[in-house]
N, C-alpha and C positions, 0 to 999 in steps of 0.2 A: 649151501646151495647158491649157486650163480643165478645172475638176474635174465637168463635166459629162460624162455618160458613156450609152451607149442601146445598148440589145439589137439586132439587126439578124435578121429571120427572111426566110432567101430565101437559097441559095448560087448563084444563078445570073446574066445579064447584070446585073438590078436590082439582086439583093442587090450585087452591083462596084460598081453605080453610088450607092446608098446610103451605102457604105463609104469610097468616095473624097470626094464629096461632103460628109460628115459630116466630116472628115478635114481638106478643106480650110478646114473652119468652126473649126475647133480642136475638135469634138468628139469625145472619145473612143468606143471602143466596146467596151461590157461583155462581149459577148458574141455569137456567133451561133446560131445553129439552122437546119438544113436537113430535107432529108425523108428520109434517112436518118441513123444515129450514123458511118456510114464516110463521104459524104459531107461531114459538118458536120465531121470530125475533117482532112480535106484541104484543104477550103477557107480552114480557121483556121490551119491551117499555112503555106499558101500564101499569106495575108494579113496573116500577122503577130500573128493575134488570139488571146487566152491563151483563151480561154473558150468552149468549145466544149458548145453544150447539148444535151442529149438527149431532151428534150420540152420542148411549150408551158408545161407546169406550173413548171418549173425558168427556162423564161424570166419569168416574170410574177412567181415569189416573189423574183429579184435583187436585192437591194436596193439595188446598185450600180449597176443600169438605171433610167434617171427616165423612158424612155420608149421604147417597142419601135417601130422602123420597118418596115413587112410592104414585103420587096424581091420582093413573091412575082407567079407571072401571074395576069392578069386574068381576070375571070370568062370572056370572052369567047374568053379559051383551051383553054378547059372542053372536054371531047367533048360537042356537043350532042345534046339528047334528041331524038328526032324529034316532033314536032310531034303532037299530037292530033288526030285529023277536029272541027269542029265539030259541034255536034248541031243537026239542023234541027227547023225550028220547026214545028209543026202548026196549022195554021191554021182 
């Protein structure tokens, strides 16, 4: 494994698939973060990974992260807002 090494934020299918992925590249990984501190603390365990964060803040000051991968969902996951009426035009 090379001494390259990256933060991984997302403990769910993507954050796996980042992980493995990353994995098969020889890259290490510094660490994770999830959305909650019990979640990020199972998934690291379950993965193998010593580094378990407890905010974004603590992932971005790593110094041992050269680069954070977001394994996280898409916007398009989001609970959508309902739509606004348009405003009509006066003519």
């Amino acid at each position: 494994m090379n001494s390259i090494k990256v933060a991984v934020v997302g403990t769910g299918f993507m954050g796996w698939v980042h992980i493995e992925a990353l994995r098969r590249l020889g890259i290490g990984i510094a660490g994770v973060l999830g959305s909650s501190p019990e979640k990020t603390k199972a998934f690291a365990l379950k993965t193998g990974i010593a580094k378990a964060y407890v905010s974004y803040e603590e992932v971005l000051a790593d110094s041992n992260a050269v680069s954070v991968h977001l394994g996280v969902g898409q916007y398009s996951d989001a609970p959508k807002q309902p739509k606004q009426p348009k405003q009509q035009r006066s003519q």
